[in-house]
N, CA, C, O and CB atoms as a CASP TS submission, in Angstrom:
PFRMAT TS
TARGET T0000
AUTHOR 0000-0000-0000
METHOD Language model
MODEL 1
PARENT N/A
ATOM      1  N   UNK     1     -14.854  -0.091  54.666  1.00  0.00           N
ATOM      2  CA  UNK     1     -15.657   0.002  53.455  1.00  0.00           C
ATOM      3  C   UNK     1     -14.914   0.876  52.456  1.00  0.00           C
ATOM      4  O   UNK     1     -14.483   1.999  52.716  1.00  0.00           O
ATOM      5  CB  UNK     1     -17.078   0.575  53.757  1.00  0.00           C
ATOM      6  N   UNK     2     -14.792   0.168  51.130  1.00  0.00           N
ATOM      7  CA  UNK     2     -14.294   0.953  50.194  1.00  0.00           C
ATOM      8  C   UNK     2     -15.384   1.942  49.662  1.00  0.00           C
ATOM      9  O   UNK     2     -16.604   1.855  49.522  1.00  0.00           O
ATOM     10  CB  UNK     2     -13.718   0.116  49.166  1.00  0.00           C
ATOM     11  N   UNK     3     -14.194   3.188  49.354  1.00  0.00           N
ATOM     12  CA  UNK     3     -15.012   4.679  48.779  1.00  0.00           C
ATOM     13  C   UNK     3     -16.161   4.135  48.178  1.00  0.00           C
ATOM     14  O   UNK     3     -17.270   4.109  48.711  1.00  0.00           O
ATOM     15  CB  UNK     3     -14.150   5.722  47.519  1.00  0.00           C
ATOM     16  N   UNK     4     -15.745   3.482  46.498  1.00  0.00           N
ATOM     17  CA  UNK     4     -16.668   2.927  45.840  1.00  0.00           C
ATOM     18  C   UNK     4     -17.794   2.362  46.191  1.00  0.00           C
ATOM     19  O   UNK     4     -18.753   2.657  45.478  1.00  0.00           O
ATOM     20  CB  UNK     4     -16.253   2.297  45.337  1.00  0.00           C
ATOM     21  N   UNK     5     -18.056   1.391  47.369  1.00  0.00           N
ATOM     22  CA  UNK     5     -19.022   1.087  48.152  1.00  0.00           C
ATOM     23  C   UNK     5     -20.196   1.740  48.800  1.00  0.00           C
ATOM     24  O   UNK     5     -21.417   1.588  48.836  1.00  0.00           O
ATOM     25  CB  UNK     5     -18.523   0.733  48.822  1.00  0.00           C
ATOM     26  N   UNK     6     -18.902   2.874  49.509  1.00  0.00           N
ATOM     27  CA  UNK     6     -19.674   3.927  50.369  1.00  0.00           C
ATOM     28  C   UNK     6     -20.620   4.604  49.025  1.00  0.00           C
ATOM     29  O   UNK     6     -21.842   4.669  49.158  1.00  0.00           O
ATOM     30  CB  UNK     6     -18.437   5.238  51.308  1.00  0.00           C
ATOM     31  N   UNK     7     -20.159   4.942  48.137  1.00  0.00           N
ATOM     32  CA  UNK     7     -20.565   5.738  46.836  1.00  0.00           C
ATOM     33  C   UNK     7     -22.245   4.960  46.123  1.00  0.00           C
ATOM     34  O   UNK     7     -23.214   5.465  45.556  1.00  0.00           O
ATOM     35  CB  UNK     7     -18.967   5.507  45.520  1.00  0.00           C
ATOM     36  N   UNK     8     -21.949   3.774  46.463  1.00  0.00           N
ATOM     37  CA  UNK     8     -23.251   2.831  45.646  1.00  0.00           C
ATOM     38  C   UNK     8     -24.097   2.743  46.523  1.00  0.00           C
ATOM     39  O   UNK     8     -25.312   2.665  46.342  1.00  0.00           O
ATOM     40  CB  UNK     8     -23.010   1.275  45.106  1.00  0.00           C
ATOM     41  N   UNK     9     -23.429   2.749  47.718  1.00  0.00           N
ATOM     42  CA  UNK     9     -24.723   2.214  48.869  1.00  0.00           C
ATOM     43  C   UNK     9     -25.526   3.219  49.671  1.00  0.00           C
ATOM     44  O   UNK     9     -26.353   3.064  50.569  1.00  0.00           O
ATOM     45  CB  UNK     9     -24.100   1.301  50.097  1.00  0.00           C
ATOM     46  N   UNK    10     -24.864   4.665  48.875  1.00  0.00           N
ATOM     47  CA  UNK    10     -25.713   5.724  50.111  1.00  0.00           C
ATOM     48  C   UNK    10     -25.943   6.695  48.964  1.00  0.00           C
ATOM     49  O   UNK    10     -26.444   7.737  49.385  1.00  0.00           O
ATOM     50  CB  UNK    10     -24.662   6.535  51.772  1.00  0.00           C
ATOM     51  N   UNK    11     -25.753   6.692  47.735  1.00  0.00           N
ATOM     52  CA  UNK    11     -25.735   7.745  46.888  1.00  0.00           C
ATOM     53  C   UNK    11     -27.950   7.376  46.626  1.00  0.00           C
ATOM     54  O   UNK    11     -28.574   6.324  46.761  1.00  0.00           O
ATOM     55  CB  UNK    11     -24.185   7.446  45.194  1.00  0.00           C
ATOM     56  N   UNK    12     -28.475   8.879  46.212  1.00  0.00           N
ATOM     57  CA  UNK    12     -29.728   9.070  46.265  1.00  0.00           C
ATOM     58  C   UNK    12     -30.141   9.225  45.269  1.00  0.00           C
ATOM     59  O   UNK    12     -29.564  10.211  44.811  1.00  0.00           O
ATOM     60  CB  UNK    12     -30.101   9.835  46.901  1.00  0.00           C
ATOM     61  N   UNK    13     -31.399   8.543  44.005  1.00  0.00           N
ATOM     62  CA  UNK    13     -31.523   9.357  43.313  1.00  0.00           C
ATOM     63  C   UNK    13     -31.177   8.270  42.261  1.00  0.00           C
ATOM     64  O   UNK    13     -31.960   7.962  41.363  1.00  0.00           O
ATOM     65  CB  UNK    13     -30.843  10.623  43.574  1.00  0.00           C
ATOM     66  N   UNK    14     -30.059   7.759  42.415  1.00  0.00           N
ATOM     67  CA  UNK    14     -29.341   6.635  41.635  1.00  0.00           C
ATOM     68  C   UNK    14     -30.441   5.449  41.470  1.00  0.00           C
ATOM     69  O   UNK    14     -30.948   4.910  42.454  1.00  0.00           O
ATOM     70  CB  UNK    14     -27.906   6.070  42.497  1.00  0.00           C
ATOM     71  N   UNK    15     -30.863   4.981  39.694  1.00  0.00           N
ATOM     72  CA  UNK    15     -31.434   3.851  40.016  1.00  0.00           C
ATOM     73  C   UNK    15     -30.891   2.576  40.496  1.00  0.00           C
ATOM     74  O   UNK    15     -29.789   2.149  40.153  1.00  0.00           O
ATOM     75  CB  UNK    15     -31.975   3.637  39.157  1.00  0.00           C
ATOM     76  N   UNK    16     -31.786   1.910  41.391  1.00  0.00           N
ATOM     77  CA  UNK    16     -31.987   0.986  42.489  1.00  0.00           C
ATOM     78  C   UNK    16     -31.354  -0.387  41.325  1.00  0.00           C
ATOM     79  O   UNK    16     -30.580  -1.235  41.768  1.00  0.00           O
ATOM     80  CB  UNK    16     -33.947   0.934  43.240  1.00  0.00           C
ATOM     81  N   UNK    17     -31.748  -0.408  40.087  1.00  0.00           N
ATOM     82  CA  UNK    17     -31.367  -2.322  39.866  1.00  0.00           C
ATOM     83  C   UNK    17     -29.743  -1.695  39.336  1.00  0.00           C
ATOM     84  O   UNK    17     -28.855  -2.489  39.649  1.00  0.00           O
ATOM     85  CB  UNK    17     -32.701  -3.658  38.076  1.00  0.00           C
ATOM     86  N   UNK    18     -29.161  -0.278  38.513  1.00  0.00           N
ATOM     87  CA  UNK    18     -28.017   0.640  37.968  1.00  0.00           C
ATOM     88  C   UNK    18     -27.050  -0.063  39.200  1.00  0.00           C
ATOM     89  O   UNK    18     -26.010  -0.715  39.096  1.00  0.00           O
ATOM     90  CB  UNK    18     -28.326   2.671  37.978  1.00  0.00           C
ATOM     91  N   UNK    19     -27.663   0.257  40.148  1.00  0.00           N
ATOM     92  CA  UNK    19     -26.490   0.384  41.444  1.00  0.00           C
ATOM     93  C   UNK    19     -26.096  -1.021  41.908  1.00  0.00           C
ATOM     94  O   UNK    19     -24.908  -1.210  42.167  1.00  0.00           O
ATOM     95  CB  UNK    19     -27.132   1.236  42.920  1.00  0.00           C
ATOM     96  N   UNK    20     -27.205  -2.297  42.076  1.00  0.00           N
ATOM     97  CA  UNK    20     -27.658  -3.509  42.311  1.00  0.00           C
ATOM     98  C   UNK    20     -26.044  -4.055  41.145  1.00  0.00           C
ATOM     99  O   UNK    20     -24.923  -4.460  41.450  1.00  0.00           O
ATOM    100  CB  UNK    20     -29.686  -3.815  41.791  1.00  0.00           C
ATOM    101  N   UNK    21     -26.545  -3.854  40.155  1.00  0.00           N
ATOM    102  CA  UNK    21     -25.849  -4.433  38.824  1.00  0.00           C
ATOM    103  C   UNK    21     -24.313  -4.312  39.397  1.00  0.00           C
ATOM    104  O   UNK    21     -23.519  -5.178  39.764  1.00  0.00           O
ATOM    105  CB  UNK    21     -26.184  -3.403  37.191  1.00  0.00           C
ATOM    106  N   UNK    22     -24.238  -3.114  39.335  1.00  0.00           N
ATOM    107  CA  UNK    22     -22.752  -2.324  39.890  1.00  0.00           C
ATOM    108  C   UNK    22     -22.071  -2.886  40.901  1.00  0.00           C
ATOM    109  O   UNK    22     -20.856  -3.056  41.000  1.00  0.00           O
ATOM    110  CB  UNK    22     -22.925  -0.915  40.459  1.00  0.00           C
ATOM    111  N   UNK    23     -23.203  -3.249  41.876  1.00  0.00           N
ATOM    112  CA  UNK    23     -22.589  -4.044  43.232  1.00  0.00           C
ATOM    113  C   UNK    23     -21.827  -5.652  42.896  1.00  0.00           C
ATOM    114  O   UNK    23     -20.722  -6.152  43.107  1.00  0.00           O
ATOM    115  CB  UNK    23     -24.078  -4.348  44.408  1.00  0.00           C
ATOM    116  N   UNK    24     -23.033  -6.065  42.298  1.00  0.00           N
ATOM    117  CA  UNK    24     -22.713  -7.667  41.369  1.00  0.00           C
ATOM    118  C   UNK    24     -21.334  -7.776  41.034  1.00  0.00           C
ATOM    119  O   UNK    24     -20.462  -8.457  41.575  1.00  0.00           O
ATOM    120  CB  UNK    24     -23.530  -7.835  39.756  1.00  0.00           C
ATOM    121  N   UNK    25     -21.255  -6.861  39.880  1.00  0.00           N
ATOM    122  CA  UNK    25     -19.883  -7.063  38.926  1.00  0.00           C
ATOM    123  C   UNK    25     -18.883  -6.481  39.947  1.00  0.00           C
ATOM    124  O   UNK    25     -17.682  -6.613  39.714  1.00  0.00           O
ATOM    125  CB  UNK    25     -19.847  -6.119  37.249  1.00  0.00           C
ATOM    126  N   UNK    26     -19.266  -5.898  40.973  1.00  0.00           N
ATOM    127  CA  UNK    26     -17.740  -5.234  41.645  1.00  0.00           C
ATOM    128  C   UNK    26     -17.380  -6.358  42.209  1.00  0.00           C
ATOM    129  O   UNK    26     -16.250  -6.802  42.008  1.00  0.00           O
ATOM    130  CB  UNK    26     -17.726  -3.889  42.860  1.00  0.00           C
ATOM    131  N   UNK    27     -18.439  -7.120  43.151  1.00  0.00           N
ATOM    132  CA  UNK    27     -18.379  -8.551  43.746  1.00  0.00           C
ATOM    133  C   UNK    27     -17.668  -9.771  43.239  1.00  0.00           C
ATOM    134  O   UNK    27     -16.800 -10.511  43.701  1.00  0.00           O
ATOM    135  CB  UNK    27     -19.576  -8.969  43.809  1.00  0.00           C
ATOM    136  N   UNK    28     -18.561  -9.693  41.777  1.00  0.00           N
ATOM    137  CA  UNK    28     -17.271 -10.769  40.863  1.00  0.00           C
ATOM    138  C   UNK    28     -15.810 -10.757  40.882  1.00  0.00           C
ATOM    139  O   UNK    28     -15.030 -11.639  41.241  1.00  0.00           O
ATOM    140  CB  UNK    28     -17.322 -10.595  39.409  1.00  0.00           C
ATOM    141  N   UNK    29     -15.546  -9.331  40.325  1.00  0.00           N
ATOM    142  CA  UNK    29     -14.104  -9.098  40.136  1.00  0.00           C
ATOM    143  C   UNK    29     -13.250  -9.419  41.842  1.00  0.00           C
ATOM    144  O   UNK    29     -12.272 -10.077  42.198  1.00  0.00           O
ATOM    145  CB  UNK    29     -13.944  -7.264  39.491  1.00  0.00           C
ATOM    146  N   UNK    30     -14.055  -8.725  42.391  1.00  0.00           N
ATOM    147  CA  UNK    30     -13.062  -9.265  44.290  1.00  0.00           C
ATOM    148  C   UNK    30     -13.102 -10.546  44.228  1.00  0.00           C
ATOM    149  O   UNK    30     -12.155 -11.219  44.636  1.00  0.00           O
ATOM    150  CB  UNK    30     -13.914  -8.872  46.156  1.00  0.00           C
ATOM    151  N   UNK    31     -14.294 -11.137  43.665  1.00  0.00           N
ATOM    152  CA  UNK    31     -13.911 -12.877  44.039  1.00  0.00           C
ATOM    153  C   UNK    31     -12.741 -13.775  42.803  1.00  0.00           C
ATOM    154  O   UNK    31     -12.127 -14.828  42.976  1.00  0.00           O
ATOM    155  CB  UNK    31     -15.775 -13.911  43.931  1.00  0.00           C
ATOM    156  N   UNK    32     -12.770 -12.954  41.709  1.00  0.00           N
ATOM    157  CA  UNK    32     -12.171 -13.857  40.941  1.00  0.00           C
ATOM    158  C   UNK    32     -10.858 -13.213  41.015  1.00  0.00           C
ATOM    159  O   UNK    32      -9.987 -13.779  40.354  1.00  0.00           O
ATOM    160  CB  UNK    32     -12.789 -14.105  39.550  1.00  0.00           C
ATOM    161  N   UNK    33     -10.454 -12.007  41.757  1.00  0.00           N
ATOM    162  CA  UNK    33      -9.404 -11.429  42.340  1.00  0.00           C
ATOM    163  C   UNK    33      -8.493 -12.051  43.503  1.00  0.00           C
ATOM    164  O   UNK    33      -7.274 -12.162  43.631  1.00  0.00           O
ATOM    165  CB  UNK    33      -9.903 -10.362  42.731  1.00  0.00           C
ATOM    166  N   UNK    34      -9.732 -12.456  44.398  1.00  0.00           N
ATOM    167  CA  UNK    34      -9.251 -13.425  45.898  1.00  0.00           C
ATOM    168  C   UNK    34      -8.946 -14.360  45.567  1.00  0.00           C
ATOM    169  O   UNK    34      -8.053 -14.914  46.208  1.00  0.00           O
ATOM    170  CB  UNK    34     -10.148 -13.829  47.018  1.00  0.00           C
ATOM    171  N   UNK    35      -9.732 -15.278  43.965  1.00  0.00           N
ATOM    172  CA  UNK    35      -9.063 -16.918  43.799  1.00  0.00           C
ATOM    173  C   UNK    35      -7.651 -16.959  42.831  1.00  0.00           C
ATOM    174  O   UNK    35      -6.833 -17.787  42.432  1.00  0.00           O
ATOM    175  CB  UNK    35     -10.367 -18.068  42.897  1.00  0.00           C
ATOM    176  N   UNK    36      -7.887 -15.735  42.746  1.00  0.00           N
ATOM    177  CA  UNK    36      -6.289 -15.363  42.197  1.00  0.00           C
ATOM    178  C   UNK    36      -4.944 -15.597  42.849  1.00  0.00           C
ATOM    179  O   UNK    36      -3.816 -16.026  42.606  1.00  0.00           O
ATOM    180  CB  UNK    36      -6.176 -13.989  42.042  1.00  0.00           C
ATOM    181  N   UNK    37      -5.477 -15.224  43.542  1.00  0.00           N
ATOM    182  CA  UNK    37      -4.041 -14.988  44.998  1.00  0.00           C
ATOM    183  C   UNK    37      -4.149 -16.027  45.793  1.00  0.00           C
ATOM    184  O   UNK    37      -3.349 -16.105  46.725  1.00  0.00           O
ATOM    185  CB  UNK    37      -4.159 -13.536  46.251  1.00  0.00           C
ATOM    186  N   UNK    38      -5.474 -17.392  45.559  1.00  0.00           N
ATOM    187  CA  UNK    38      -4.982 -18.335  46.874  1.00  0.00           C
ATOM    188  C   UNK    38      -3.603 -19.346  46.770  1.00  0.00           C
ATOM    189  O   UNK    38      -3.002 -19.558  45.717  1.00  0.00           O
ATOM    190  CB  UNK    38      -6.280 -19.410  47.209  1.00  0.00           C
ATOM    191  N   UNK    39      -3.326 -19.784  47.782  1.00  0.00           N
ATOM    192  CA  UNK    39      -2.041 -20.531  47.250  1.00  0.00           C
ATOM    193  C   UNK    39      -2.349 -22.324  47.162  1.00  0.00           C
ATOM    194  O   UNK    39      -3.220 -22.764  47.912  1.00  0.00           O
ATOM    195  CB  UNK    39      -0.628 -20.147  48.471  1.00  0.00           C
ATOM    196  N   UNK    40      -1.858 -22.967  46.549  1.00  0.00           N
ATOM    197  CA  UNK    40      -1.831 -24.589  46.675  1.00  0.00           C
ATOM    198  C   UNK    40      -2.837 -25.469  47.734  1.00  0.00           C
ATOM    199  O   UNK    40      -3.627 -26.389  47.520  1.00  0.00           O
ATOM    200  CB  UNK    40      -0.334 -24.945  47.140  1.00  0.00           C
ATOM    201  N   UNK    41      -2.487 -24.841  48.825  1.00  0.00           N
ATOM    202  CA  UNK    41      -3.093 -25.390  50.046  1.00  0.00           C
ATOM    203  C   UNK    41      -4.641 -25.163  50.171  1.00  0.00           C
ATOM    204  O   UNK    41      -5.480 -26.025  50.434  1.00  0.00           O
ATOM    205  CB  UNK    41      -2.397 -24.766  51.247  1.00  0.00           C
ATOM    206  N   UNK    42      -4.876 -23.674  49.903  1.00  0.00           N
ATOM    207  CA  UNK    42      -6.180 -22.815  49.844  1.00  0.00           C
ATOM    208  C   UNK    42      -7.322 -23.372  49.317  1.00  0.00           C
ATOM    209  O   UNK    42      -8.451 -23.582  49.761  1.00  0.00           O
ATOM    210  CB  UNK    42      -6.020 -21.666  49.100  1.00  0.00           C
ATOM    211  N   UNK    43      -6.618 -23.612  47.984  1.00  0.00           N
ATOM    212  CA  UNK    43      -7.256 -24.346  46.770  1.00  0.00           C
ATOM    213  C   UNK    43      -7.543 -25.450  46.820  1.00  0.00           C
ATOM    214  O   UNK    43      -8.559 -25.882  46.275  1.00  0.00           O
ATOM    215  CB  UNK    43      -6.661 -24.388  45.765  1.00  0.00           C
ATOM    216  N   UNK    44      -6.578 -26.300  47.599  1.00  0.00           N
ATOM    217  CA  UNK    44      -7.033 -28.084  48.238  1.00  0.00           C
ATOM    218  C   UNK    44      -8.154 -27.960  48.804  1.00  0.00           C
ATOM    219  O   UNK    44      -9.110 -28.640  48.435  1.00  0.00           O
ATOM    220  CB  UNK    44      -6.051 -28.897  49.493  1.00  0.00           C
ATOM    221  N   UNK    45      -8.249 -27.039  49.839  1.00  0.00           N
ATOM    222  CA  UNK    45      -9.135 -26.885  50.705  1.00  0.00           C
ATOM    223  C   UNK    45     -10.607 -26.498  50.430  1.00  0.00           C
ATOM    224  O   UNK    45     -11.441 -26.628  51.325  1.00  0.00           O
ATOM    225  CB  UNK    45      -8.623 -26.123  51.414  1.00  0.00           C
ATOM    226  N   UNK    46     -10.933 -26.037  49.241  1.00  0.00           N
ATOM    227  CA  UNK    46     -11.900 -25.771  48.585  1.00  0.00           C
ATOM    228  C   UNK    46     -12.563 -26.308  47.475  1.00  0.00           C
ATOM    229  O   UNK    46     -13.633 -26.006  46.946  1.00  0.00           O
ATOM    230  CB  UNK    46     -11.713 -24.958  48.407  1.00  0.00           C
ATOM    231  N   UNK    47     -11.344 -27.549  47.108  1.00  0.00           N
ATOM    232  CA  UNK    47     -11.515 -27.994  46.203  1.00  0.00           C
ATOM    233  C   UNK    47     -11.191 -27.631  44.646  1.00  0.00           C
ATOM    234  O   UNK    47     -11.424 -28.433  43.742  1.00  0.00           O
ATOM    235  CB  UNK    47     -12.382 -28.117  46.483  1.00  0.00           C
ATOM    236  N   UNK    48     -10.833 -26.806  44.507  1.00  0.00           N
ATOM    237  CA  UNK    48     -10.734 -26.339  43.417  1.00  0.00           C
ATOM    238  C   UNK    48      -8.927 -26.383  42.640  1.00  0.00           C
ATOM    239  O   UNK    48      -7.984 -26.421  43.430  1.00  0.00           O
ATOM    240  CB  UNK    48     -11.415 -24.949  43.713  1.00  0.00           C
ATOM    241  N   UNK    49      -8.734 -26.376  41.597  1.00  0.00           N
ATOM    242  CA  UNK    49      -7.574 -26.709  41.196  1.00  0.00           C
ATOM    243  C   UNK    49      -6.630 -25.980  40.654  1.00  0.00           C
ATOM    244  O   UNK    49      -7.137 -24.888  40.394  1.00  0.00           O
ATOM    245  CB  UNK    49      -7.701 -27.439  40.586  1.00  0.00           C
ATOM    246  N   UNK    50      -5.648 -25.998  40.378  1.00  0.00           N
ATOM    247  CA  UNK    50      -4.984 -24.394  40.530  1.00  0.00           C
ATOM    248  C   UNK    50      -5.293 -24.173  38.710  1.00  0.00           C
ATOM    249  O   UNK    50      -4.700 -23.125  38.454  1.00  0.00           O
ATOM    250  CB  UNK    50      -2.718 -24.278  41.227  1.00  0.00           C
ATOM    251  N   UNK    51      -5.735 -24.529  37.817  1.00  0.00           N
ATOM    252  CA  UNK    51      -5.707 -24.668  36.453  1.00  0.00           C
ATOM    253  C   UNK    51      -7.086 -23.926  36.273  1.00  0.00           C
ATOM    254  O   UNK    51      -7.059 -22.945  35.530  1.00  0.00           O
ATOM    255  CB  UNK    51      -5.550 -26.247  35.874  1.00  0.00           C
ATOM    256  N   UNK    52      -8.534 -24.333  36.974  1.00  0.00           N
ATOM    257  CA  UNK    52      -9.759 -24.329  37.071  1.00  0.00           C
ATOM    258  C   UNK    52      -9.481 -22.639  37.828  1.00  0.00           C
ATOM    259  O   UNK    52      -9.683 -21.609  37.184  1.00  0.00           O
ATOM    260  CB  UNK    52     -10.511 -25.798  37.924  1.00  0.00           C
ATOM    261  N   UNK    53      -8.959 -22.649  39.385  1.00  0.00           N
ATOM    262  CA  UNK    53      -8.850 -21.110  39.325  1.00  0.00           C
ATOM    263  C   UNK    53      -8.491 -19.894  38.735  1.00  0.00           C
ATOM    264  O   UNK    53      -9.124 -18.845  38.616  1.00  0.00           O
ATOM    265  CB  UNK    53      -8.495 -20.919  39.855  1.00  0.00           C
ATOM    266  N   UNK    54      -7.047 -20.308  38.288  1.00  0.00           N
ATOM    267  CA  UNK    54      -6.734 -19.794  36.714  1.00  0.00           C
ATOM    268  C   UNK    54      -7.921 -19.282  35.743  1.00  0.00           C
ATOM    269  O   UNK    54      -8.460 -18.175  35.741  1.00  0.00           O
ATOM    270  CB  UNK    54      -6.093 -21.046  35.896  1.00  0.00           C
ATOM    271  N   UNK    55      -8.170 -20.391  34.928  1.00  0.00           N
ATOM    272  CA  UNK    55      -9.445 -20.034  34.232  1.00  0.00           C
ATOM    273  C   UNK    55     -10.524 -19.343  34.647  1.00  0.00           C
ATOM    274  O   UNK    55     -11.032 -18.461  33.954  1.00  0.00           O
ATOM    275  CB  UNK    55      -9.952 -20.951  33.902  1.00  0.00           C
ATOM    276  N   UNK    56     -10.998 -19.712  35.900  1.00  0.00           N
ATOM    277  CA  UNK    56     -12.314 -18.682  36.704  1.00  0.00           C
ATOM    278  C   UNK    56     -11.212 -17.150  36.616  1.00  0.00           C
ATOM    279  O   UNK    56     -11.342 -16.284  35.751  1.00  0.00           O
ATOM    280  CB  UNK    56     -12.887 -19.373  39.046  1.00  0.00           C
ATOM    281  N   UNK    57     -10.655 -17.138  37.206  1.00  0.00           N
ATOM    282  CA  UNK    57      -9.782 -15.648  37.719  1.00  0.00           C
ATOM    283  C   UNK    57      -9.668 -14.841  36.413  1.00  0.00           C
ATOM    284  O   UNK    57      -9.852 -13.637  36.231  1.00  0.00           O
ATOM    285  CB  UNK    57      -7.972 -15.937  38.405  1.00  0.00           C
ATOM    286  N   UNK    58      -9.259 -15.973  35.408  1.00  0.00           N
ATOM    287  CA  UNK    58      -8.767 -14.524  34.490  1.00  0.00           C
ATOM    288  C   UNK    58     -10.121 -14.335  33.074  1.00  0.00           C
ATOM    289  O   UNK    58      -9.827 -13.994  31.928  1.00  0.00           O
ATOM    290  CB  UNK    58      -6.661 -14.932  33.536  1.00  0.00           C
ATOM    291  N   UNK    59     -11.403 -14.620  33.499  1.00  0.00           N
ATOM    292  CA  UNK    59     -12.296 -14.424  32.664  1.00  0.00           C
ATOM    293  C   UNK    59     -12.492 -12.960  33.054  1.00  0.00           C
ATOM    294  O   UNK    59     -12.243 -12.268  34.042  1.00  0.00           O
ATOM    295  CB  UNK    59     -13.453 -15.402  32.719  1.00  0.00           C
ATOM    296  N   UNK    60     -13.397 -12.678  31.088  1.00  0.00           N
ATOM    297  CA  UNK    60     -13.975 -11.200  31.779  1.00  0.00           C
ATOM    298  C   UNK    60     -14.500 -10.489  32.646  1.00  0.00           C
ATOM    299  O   UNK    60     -15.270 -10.977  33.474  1.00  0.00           O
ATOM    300  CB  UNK    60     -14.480 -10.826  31.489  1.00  0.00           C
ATOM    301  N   UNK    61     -14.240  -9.421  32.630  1.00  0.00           N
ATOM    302  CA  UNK    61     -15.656  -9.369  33.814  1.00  0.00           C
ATOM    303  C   UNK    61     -17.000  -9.208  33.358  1.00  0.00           C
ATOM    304  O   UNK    61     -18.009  -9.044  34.043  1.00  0.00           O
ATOM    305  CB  UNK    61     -15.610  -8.123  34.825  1.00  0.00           C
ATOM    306  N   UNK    62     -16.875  -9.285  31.943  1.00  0.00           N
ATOM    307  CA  UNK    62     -18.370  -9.582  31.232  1.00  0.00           C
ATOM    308  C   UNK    62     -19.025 -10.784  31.683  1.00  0.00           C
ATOM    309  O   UNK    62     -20.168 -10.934  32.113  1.00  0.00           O
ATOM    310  CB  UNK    62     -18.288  -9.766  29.650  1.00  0.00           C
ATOM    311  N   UNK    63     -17.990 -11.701  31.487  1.00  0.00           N
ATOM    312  CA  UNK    63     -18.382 -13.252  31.369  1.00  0.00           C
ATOM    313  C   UNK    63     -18.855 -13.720  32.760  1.00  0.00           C
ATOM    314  O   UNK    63     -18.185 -14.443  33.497  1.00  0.00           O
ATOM    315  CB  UNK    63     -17.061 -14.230  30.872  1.00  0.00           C
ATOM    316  N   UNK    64     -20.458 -13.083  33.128  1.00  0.00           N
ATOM    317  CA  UNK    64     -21.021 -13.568  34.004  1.00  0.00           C
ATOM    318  C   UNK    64     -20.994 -15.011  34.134  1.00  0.00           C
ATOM    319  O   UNK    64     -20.474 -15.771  33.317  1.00  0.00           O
ATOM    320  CB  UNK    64     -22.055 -13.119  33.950  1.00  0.00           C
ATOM    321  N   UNK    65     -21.772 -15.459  35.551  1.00  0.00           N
ATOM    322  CA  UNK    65     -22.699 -17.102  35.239  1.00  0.00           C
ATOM    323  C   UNK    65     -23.982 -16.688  34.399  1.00  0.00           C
ATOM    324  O   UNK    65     -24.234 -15.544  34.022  1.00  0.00           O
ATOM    325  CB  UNK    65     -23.411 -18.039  36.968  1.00  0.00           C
ATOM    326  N   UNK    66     -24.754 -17.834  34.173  1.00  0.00           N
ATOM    327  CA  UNK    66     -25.181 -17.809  32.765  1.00  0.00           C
ATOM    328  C   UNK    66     -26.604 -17.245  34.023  1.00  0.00           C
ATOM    329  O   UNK    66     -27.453 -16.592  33.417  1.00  0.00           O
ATOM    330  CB  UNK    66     -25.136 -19.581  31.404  1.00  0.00           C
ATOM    331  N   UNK    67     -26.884 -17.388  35.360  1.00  0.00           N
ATOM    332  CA  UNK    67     -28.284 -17.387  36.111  1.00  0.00           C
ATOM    333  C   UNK    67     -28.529 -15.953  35.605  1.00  0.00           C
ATOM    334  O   UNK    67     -29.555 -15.590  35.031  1.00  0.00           O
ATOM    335  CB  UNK    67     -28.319 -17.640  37.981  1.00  0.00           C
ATOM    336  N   UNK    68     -27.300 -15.068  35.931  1.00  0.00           N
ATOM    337  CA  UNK    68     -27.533 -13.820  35.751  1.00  0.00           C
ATOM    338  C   UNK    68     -28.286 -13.159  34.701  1.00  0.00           C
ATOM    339  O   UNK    68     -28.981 -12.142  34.700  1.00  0.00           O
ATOM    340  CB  UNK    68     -26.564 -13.406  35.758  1.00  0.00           C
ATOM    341  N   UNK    69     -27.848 -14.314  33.479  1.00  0.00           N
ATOM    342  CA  UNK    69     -28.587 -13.380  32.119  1.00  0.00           C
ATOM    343  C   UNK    69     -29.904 -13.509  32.344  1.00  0.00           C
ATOM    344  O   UNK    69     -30.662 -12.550  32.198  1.00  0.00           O
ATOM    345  CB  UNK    69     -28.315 -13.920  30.452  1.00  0.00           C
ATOM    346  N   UNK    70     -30.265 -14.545  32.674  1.00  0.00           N
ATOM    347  CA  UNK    70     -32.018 -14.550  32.434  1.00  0.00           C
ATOM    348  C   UNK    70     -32.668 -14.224  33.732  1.00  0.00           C
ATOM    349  O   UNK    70     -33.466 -15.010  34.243  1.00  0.00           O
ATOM    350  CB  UNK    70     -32.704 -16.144  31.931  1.00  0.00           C
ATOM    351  N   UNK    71     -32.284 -12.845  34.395  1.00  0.00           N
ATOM    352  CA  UNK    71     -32.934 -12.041  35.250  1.00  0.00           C
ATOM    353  C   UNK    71     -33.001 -10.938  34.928  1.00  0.00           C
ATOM    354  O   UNK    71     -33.578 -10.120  35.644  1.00  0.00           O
ATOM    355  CB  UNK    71     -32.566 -12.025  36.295  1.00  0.00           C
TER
END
């Protein structure tokens, strides 16, 4: 478990949706981090195309999915 993790998930006191949010966007960035780095094969395998991962990977990390806004 990363520090940061340990830090969100046991810290007291901290509001509950503050920390929730925090977890989200850290989540995004590892995933659009991991489809960063898959290789040719990875990407067959998932379907996805190395142009389409590209584009997912290097959006903001603002630029949620759209479910998120209207919660």
């Amino acid at each position: 478990m990363a520090l940061i993790d340990h830090f969100f998930t046991t810290s007291r006191g901290a509001n509950r949706s503050r920390r929730t949010g925090l977890m989200m966007y850290l989540a995004l960035w590892r995933s659009r981090r991991a489809l960063a780095r898959l290789d040719a094969r990875a990407l067959e395998d998932i379907g996805v195309t190395r142009d389409a991962a590209d584009l997912e990977a290097n959006r903001n990390l603002w630029d949620v999915p759209h479910t998120w806004k209207n919660q």
